[in-house]
Structures are given as structure tokens and as C-alpha cells.
Biopython code that builds the backbone (N, CA, C, O; Angstrom):
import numpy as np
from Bio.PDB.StructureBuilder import StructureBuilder

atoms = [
    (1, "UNK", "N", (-13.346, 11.314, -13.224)),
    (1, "UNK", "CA", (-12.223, 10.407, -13.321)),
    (1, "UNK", "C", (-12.604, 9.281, -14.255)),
    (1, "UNK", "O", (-13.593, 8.602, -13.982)),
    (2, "UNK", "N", (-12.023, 9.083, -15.133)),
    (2, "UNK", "CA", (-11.988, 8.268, -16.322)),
    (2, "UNK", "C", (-10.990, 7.423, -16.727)),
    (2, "UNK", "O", (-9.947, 8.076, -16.747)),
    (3, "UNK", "N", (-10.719, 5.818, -17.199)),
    (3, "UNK", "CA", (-9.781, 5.332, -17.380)),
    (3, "UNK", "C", (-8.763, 6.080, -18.384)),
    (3, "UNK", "O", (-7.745, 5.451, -18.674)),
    (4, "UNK", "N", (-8.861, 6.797, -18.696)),
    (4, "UNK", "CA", (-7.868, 7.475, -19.279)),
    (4, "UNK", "C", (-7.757, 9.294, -18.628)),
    (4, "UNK", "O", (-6.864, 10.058, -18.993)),
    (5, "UNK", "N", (-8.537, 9.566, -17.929)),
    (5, "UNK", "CA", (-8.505, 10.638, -17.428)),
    (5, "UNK", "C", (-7.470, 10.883, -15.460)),
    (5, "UNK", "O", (-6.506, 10.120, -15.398)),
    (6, "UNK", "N", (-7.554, 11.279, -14.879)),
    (6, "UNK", "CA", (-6.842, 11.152, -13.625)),
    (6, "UNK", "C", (-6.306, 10.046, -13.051)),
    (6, "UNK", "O", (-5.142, 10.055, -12.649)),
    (7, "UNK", "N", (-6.908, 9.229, -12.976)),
    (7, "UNK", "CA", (-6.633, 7.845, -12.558)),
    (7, "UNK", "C", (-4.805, 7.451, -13.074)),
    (7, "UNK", "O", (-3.811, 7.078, -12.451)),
    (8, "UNK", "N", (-5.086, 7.769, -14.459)),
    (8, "UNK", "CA", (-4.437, 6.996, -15.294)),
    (8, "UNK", "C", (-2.988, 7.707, -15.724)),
    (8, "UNK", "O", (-2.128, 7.207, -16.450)),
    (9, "UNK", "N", (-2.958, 9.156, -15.001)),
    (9, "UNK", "CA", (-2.249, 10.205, -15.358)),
    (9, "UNK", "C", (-0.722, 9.578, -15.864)),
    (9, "UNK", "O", (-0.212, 8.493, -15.583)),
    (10, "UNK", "N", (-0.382, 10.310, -16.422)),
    (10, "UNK", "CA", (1.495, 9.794, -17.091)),
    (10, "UNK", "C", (1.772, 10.774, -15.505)),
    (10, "UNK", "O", (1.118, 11.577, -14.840)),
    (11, "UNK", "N", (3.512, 9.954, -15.414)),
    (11, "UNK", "CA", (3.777, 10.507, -13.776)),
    (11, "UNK", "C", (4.991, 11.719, -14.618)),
    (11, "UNK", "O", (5.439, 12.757, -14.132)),
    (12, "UNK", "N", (5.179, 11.320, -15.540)),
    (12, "UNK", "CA", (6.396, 12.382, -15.951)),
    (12, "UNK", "C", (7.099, 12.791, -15.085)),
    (12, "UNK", "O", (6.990, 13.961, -14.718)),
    (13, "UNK", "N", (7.895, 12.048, -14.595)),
    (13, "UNK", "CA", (8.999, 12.725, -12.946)),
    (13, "UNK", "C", (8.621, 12.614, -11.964)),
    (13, "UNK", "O", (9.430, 12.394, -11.063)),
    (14, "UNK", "N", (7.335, 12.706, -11.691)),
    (14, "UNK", "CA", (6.884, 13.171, -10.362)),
    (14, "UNK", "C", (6.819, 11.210, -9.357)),
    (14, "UNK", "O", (7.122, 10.090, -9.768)),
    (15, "UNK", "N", (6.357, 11.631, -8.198)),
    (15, "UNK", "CA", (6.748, 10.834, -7.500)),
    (15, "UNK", "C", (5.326, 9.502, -7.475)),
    (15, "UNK", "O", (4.615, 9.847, -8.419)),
    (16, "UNK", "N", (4.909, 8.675, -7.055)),
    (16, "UNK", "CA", (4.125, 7.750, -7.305)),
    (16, "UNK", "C", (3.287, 8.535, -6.286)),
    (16, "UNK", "O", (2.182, 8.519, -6.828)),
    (17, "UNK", "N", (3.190, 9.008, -5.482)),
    (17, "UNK", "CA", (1.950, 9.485, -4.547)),
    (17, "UNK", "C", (1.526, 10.981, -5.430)),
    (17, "UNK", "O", (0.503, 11.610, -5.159)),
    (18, "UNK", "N", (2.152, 11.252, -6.125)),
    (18, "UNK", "CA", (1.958, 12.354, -6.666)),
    (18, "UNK", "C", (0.941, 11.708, -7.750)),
    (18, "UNK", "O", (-0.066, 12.386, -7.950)),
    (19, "UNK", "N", (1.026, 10.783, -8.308)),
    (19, "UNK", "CA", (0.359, 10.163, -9.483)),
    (19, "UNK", "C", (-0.905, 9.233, -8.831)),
    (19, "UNK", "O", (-1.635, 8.688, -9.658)),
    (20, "UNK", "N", (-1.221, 9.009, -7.296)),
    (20, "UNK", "CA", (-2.395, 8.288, -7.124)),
    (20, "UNK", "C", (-3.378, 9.156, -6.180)),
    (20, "UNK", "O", (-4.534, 8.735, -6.136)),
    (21, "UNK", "N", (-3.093, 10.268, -5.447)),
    (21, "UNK", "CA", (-3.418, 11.481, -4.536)),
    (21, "UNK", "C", (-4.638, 11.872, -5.227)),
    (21, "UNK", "O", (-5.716, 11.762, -4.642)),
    (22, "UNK", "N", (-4.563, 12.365, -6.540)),
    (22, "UNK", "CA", (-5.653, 12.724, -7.165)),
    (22, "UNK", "C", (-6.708, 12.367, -7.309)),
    (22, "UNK", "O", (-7.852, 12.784, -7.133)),
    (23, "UNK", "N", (-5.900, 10.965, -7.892)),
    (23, "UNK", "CA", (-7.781, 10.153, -8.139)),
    (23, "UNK", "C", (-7.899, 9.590, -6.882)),
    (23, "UNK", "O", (-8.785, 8.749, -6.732)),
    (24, "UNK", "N", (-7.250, 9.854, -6.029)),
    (24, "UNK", "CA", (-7.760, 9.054, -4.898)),
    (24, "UNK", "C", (-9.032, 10.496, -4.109)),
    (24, "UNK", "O", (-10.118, 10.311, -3.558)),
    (25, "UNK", "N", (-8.423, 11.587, -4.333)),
    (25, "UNK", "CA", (-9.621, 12.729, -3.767)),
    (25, "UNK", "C", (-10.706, 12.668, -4.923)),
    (25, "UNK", "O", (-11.867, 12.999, -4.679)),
    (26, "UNK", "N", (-10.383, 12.310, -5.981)),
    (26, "UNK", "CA", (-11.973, 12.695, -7.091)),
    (26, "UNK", "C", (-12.683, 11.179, -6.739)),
    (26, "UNK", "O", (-13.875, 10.901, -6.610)),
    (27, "UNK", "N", (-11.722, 10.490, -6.657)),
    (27, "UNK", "CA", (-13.095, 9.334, -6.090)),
    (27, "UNK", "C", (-13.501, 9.582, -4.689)),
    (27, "UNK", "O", (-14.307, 8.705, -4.379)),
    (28, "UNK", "N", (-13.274, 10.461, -3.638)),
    (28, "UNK", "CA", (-13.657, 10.494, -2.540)),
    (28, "UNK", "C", (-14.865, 11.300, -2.803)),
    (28, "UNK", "O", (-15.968, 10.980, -2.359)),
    (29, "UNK", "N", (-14.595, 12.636, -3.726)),
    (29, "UNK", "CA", (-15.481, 13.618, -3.713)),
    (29, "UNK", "C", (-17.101, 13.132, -4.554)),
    (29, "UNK", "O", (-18.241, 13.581, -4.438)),
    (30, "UNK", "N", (-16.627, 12.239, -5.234)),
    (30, "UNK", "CA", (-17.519, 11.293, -6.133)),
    (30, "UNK", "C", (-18.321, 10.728, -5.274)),
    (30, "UNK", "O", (-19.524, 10.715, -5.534)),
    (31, "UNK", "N", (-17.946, 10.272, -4.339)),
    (31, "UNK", "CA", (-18.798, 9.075, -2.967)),
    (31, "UNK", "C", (-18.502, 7.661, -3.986)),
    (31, "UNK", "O", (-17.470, 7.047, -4.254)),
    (32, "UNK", "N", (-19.784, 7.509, -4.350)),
    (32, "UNK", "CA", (-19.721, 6.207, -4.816)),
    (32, "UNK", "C", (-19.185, 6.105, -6.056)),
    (32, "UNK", "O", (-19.786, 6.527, -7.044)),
    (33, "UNK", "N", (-18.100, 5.580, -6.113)),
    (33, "UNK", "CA", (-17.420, 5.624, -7.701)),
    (33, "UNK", "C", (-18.161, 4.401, -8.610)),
    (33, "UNK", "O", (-18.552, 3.463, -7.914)),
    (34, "UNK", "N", (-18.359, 4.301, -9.758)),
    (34, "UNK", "CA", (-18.656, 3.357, -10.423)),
    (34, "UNK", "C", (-17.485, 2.302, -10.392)),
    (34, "UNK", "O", (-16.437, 2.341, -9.748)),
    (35, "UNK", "N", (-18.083, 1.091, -11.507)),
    (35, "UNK", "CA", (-16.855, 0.006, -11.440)),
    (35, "UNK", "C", (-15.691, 0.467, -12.379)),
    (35, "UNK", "O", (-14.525, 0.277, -12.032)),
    (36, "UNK", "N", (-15.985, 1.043, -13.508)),
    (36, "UNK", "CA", (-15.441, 1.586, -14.277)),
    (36, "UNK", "C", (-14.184, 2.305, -13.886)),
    (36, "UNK", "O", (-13.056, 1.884, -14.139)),
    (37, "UNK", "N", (-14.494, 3.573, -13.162)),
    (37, "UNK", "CA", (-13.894, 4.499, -12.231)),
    (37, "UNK", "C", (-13.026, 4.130, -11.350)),
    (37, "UNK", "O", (-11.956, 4.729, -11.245)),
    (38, "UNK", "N", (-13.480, 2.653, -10.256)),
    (38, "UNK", "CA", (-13.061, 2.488, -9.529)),
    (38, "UNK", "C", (-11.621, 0.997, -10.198)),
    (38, "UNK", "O", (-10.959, 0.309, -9.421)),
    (39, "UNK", "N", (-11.582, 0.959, -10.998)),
    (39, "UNK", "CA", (-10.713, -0.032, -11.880)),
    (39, "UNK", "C", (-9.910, 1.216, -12.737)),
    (39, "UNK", "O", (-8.858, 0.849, -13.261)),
    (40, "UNK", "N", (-10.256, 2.522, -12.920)),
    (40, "UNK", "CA", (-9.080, 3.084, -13.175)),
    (40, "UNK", "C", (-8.063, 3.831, -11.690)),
    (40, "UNK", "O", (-7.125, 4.626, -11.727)),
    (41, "UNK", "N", (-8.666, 3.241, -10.635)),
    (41, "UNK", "CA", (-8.048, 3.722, -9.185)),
    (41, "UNK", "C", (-7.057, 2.583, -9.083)),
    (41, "UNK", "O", (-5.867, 2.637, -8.774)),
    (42, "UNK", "N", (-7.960, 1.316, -9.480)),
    (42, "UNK", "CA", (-7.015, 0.128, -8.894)),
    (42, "UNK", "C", (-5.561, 0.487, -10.010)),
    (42, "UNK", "O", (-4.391, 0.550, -9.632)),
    (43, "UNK", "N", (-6.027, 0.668, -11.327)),
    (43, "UNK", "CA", (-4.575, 0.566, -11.963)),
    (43, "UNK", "C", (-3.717, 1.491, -11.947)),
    (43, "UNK", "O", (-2.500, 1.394, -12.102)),
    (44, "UNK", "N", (-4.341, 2.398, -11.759)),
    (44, "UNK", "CA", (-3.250, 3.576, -10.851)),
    (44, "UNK", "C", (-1.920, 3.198, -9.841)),
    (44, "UNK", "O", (-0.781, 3.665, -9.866)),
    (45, "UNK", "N", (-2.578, 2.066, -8.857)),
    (45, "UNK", "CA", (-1.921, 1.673, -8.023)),
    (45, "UNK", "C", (-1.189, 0.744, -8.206)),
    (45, "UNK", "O", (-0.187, 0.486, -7.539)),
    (46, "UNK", "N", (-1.657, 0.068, -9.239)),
    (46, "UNK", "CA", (-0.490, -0.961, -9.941)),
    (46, "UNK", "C", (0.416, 0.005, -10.822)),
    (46, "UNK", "O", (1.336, -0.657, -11.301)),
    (47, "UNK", "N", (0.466, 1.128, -11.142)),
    (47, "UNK", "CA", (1.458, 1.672, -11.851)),
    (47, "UNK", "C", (2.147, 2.146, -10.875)),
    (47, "UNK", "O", (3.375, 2.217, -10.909)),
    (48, "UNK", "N", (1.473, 2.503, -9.952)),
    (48, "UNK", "CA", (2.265, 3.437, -8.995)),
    (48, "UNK", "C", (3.528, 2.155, -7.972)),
    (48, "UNK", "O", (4.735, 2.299, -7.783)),
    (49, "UNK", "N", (3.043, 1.549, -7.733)),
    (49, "UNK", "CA", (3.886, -0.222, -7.059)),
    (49, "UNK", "C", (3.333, 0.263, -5.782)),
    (49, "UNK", "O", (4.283, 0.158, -5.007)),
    (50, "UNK", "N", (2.520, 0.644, -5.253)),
    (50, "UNK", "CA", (2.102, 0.862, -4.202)),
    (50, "UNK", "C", (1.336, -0.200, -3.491)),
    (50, "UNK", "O", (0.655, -0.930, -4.211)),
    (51, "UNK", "N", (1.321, -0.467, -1.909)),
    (51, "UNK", "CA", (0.739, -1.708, -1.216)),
    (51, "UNK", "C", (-0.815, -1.668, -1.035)),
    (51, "UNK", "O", (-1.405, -2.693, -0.693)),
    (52, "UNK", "N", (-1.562, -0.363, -1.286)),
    (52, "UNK", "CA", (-2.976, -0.352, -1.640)),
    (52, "UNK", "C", (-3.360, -1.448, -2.765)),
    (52, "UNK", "O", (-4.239, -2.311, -2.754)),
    (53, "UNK", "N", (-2.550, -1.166, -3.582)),
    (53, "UNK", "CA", (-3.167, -1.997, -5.203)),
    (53, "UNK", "C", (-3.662, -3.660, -4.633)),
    (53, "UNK", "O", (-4.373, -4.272, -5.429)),
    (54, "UNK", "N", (-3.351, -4.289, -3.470)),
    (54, "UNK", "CA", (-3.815, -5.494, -3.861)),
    (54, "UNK", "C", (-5.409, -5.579, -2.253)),
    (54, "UNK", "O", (-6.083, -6.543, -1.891)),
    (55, "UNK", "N", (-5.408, -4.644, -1.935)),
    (55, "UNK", "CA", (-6.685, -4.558, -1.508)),
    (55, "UNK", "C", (-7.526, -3.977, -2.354)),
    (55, "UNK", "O", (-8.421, -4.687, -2.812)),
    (56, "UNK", "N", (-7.471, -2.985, -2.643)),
    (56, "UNK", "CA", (-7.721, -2.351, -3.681)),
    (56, "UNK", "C", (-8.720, -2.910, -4.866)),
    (56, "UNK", "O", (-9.846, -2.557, -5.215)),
    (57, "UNK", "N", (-7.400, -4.421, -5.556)),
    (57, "UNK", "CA", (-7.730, -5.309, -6.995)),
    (57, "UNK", "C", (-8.955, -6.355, -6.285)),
    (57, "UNK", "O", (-9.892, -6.686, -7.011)),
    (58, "UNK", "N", (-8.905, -6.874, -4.790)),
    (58, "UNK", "CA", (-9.328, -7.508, -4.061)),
    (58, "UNK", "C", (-11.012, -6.977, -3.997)),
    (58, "UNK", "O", (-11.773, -7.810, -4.489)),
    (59, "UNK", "N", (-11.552, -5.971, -3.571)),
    (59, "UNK", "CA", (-12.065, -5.027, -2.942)),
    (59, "UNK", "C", (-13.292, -5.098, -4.783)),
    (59, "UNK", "O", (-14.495, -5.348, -4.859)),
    (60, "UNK", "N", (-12.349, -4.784, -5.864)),
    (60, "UNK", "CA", (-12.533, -4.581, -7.217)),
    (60, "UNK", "C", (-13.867, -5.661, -7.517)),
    (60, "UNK", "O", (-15.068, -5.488, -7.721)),
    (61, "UNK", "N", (-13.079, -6.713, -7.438)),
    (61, "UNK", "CA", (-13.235, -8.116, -8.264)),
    (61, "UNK", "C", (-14.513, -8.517, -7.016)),
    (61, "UNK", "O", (-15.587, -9.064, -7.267)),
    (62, "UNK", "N", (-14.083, -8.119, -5.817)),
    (62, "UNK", "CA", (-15.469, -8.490, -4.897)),
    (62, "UNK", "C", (-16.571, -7.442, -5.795)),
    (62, "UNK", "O", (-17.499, -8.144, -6.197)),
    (63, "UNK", "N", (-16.689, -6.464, -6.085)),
    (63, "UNK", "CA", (-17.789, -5.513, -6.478)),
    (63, "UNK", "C", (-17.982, -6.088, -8.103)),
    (63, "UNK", "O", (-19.111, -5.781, -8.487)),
    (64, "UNK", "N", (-17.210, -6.827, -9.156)),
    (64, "UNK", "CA", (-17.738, -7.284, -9.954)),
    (64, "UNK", "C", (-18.693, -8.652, -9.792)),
    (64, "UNK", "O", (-19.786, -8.985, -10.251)),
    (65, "UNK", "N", (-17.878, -9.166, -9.052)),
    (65, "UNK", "CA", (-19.053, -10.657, -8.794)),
    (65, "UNK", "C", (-20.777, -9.995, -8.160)),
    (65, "UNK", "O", (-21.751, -10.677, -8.479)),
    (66, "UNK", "N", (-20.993, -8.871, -7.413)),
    (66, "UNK", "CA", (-21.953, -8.531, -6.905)),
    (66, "UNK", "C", (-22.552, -7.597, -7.739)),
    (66, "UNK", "O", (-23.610, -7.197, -7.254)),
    (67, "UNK", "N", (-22.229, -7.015, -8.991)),
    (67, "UNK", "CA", (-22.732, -5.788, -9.383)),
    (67, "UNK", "C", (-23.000, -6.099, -10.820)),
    (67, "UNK", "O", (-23.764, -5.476, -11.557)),
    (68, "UNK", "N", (-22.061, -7.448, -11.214)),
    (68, "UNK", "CA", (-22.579, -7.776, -12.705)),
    (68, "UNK", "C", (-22.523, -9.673, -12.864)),
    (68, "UNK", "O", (-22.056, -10.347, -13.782)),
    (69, "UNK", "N", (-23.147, -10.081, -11.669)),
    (69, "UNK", "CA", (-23.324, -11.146, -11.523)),
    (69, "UNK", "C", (-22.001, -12.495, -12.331)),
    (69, "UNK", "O", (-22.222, -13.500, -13.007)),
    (70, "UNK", "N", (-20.647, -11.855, -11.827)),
    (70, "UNK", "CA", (-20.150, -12.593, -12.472)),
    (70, "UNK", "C", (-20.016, -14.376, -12.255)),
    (70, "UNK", "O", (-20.164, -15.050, -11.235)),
    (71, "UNK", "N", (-19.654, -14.808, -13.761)),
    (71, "UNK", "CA", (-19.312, -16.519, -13.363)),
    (71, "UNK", "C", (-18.358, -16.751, -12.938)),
    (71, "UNK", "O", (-17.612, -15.786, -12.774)),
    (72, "UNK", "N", (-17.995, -17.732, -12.644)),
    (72, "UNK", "CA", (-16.782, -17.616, -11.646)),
    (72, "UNK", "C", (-15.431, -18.141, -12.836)),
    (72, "UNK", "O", (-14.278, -18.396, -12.486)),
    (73, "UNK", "N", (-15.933, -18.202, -14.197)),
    (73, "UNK", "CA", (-14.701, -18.080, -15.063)),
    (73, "UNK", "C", (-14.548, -16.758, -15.468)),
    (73, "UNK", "O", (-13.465, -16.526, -16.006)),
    (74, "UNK", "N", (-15.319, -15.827, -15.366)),
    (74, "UNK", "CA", (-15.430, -14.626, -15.513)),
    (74, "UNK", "C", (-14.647, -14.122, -14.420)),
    (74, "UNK", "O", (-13.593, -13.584, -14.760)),
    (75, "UNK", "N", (-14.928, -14.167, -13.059)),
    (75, "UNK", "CA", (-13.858, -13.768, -12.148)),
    (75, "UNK", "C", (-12.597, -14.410, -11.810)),
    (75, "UNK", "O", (-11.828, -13.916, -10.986)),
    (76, "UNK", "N", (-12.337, -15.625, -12.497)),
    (76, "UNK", "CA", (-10.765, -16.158, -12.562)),
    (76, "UNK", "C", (-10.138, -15.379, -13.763)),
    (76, "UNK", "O", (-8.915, -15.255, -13.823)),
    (77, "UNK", "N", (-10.663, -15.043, -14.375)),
    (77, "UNK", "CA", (-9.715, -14.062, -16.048)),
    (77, "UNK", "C", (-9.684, -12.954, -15.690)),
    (77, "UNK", "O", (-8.639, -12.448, -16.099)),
    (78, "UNK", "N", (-10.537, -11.950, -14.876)),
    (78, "UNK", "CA", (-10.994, -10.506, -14.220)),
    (78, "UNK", "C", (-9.521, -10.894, -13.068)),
    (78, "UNK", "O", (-8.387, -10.489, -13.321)),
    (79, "UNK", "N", (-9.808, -11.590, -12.043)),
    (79, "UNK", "CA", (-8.279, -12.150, -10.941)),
    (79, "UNK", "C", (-6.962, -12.322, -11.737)),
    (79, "UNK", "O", (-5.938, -12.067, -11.104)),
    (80, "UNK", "N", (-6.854, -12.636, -12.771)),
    (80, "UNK", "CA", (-5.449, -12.943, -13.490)),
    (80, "UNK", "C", (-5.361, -11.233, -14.513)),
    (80, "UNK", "O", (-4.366, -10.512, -14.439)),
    (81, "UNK", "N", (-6.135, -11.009, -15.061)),
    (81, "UNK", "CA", (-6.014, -9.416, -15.416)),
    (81, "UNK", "C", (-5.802, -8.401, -14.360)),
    (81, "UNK", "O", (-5.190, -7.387, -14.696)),
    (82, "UNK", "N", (-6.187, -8.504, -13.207)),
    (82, "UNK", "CA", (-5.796, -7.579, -12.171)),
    (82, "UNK", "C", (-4.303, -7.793, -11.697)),
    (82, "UNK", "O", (-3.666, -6.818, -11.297)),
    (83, "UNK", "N", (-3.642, -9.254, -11.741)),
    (83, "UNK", "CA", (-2.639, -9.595, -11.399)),
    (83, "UNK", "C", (-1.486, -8.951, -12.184)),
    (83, "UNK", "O", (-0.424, -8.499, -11.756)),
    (84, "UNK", "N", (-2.057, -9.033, -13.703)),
    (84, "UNK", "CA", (-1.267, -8.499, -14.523)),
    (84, "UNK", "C", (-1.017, -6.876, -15.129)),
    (84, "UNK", "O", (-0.285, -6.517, -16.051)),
    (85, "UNK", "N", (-1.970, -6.007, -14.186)),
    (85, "UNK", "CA", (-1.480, -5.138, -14.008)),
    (85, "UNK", "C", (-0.212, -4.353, -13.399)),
    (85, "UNK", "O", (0.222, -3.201, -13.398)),
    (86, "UNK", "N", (0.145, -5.632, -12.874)),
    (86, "UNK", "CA", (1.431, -4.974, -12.365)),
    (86, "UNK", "C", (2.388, -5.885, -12.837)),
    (86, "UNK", "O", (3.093, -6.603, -12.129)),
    (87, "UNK", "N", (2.383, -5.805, -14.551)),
    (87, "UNK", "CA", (3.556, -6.589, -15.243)),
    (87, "UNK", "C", (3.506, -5.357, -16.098)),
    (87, "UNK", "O", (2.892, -4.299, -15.955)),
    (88, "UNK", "N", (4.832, -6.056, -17.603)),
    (88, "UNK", "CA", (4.749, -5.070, -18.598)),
    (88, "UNK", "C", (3.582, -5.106, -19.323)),
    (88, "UNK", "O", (3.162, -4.196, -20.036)),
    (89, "UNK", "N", (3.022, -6.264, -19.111)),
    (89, "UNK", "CA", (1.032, -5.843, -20.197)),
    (89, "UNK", "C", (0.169, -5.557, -19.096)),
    (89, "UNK", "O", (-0.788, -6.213, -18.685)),
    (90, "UNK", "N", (0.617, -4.552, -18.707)),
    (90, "UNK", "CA", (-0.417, -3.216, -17.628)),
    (90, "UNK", "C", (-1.147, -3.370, -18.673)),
    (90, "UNK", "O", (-1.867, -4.369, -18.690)),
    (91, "UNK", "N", (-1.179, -2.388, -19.904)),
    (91, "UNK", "CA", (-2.009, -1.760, -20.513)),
    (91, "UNK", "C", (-2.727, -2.998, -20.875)),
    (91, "UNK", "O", (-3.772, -2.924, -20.229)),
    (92, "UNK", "N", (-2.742, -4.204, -21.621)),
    (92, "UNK", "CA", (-3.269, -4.947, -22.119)),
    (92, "UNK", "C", (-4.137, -5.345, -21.302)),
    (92, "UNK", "O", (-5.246, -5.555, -21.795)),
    (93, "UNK", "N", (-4.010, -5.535, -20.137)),
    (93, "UNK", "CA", (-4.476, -6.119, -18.738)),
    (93, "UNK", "C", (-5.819, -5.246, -18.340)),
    (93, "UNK", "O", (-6.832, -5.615, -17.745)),
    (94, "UNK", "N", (-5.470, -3.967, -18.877)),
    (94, "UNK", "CA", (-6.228, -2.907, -18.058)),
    (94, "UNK", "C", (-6.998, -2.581, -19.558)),
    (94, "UNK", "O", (-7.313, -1.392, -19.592)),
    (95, "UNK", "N", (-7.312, -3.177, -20.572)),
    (95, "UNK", "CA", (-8.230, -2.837, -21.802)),
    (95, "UNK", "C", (-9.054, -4.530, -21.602)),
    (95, "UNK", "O", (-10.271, -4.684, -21.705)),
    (96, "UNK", "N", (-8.142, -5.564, -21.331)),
    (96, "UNK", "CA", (-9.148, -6.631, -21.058)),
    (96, "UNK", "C", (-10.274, -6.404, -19.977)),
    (96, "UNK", "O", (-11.439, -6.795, -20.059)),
    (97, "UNK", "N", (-9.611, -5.589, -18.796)),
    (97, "UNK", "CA", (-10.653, -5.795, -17.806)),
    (97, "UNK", "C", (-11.674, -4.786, -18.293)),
    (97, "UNK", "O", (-12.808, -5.242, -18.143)),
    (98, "UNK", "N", (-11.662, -3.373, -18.912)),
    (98, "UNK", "CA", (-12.364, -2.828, -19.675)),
    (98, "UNK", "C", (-13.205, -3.568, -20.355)),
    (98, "UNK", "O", (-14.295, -3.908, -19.894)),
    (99, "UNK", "N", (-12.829, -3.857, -21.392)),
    (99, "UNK", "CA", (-13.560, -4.849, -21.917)),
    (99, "UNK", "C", (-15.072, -5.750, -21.369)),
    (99, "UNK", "O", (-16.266, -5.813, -21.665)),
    (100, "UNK", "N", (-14.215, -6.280, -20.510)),
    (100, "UNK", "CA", (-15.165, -7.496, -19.504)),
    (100, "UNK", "C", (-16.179, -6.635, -19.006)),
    (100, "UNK", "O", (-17.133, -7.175, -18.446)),
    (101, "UNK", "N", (-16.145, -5.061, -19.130)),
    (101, "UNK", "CA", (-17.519, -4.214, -18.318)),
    (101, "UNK", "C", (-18.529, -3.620, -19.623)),
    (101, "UNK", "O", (-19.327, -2.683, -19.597)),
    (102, "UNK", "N", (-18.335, -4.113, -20.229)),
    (102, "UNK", "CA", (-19.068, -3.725, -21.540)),
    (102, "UNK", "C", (-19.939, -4.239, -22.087)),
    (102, "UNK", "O", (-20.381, -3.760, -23.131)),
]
sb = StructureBuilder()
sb.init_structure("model")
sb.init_model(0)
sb.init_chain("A")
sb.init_seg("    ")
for serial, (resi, resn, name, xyz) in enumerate(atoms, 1):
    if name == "N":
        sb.init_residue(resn, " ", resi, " ")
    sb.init_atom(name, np.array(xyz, "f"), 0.0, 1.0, " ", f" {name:<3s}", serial, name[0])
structure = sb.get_structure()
């Protein structure tokens, strides 16, 4: 599962559980998903409008402060990019937070 791979699938018709089911079993089967991985789950769920996405973005941003020692202006721009995944600059939102893991 890759930010552009399952996670991220186009729903073409199909229903929003149809579009987060998947990556939700390849990250199970995975065990421990990376941060990477696990930020193309969260935006899944912001595409999908589903009530996971804000434990989920929550859950996220806790595993960046612990896993890449973030500053805490680093996790106020990472908190406002997760927010804005569920506007029309999804995508922009979701290449910044990319970004920020690089």
C-alpha cells in the first residue's frame, strides 16, 4: 500500500467503504504499517467523509511527533495539513504532508 497505490484508489461509483476496506485489510496484513503508509490510510478516510478520519489524523500526527522527533511548528503545519484533507486541496494537503516525511 502506497500513497498512490490502494489507499488512494479513485472510487469510480463505488461506495466509500468500498474505497477504504482495502487498505484498511493491507494495512492489517502488513502489522505495522509505516508513517508513510499509514498517512495514505488517513487520506483515504478523508476522501471517503468517513468518522474514522479524525482518530485516525489524531493517532497520525501522535506517531510523527514520536517517530521523527517533531517541533512543535512542525506538528502545527502536519495538524492544519491533516485538517485540510478534507477540503478541495486534499491533494495539496496530502503532497505537503508527504513532503514533511522526506
Amino acid at each position: 500500500m502506497t500513497s498512490q497505490g490502494t489507499a488512494r484508489g479513485d472510487s469510480g461509483g463505488r461506495s466509500s467503504a468500498d474505497t477504504f476496506r482495502p487498505a484498511e485489510m493491507a494495512a492489517r496484513e502488513m502489522g505495522q504499517v509505516s508513517l508513510i503508509d499509514a498517512l495514505a490510510l488517513v487520506a483515504c478516510y478523508a476522501r471517503s467523509e468517513i468518522p474514522k478520519f479524525d482518530r485516525a489524523a489524531v493517532r497520525w500526527l501522535e506517531r510523527l511527533g514520536a517517530e521523527r522527533d517533531a517541533s512543535l511548528r512542525d506538528t502545527r503545519l502536519a495538524a492544519a495539513a491533516l485538517e485540510a484533507l478534507q477540503t478541495k486541496h486534499h491533494d495539496l494537503a496530502e503532497k505537503m504532508l508527504l513532503r514533511s516525511l522526506s
